[in-house]
N, C-alpha and C positions, 0 to 999 in steps of 0.2 A: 206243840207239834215239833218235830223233829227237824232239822235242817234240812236232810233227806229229804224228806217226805213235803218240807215247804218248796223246796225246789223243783221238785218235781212234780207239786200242783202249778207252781206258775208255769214250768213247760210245757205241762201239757193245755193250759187256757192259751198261751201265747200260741200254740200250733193249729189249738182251735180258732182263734183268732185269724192265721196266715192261711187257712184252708180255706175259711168263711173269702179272705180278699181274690185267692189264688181263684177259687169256684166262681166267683161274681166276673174276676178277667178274662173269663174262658169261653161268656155269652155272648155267642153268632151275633153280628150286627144286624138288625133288621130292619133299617132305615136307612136311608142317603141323604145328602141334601138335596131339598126344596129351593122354590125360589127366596128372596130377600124382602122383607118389611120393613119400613121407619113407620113408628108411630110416633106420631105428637100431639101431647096436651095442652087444649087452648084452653083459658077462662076468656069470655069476651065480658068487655064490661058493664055497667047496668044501661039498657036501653041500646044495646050495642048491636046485639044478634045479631039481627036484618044485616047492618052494614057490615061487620065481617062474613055474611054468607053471600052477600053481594061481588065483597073480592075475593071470595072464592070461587064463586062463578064468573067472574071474570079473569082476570089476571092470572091466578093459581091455577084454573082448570087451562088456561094457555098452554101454559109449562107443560104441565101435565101429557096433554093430549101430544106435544109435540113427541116428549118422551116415549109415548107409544108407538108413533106414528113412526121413531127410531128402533123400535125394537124392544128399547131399554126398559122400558114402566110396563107393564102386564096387568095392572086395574089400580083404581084409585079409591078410595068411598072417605064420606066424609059422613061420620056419626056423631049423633045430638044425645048428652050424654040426658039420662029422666030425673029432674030433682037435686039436683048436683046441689054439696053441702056448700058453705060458704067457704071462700076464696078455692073452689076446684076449680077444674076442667068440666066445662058444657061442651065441649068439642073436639073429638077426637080424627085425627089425618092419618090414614091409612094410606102407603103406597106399597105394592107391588112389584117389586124389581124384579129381572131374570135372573140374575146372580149379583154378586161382590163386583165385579170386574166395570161395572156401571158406574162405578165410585172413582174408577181414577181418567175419568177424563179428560182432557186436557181443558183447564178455564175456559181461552177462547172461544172450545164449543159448548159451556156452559153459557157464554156472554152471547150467542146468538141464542138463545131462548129466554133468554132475559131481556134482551133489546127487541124481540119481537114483540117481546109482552109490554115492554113499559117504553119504548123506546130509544131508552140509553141507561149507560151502569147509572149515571145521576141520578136519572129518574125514576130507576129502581131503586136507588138510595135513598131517595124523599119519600119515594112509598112506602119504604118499610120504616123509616121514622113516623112517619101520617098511623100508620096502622098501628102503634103504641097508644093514639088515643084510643081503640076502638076494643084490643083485646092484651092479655098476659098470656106470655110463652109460659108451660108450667113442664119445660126440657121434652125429652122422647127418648126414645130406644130403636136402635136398630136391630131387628134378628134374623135367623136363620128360619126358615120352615124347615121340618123335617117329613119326609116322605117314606109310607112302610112300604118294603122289598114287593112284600106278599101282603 
């Protein structure tokens, strides 16, 4: 093939190429944002369940409920995963935020729903070392919901 003719097939794949990106940029947005999620995976450990859904019903639904009762938190659910393989997550922590802007708090008023729950930062400190025997953090994600226009 000619050099002509080689150059002038890659210009023209290259422009099919930049048409294909230019036509994809040019799609009406048909979404906004949603509210805010954190999910997190628990494994609890063997013989454990019970007591990590215990302080969840207690302590964590505290938190929780306060956070609504703020404004801030919009629903909560705690899902039990079916058959989980060995070393997963059996427990997954859904929260509901109203947006981003619930994230920057200031401490202090994070420290009044933590003192209500356990009494003092210490003693939320010893809780959440106690609660390593009972289950494994296995990380989470925060995301966006998205909401269609129409």
């Amino acid at each position: 093939m000619s050099m002509i003719k080689s150059t002038a097939l890659a210009a023209a794949i290259l422009a099919g190429c930049f048409a294909g990106a230019a036509q994809a940029q040019n799609a009406e947005r048909t979404y906004d944002n949603g509210p805010v999620w954190t999910v997190g995976y628990v494994e609890t450990k063997p013989g454990m369940f019970d007591d990590y859904i215990a302080y969840l019903a207690g302590p964590w639904k505290m938190i929780q409920e306060a956070g609504k009762k703020r404004g801030d938190i919009l629903d909560y659910k705690i899902l039990a995963v079916d058959s989980p393989r060995e070393h997963e997550s059996d427990v997954i922590l859904l929260i509901e935020y109203k947006n981003m802007a619930v994230f920057d708090r200031a401490l202090a008023d994070l420290d009044k729903d933590t003192n209500a729950a356990y009494g003092s930062n210490p003693a939320s400190n010893k809780a959440a070392v106690a609660r390593e025997q009972v289950r494994v953090l296995h990380g989470g994600v925060t995301t966006r919901e998205l909401k269609f226009l129409k």
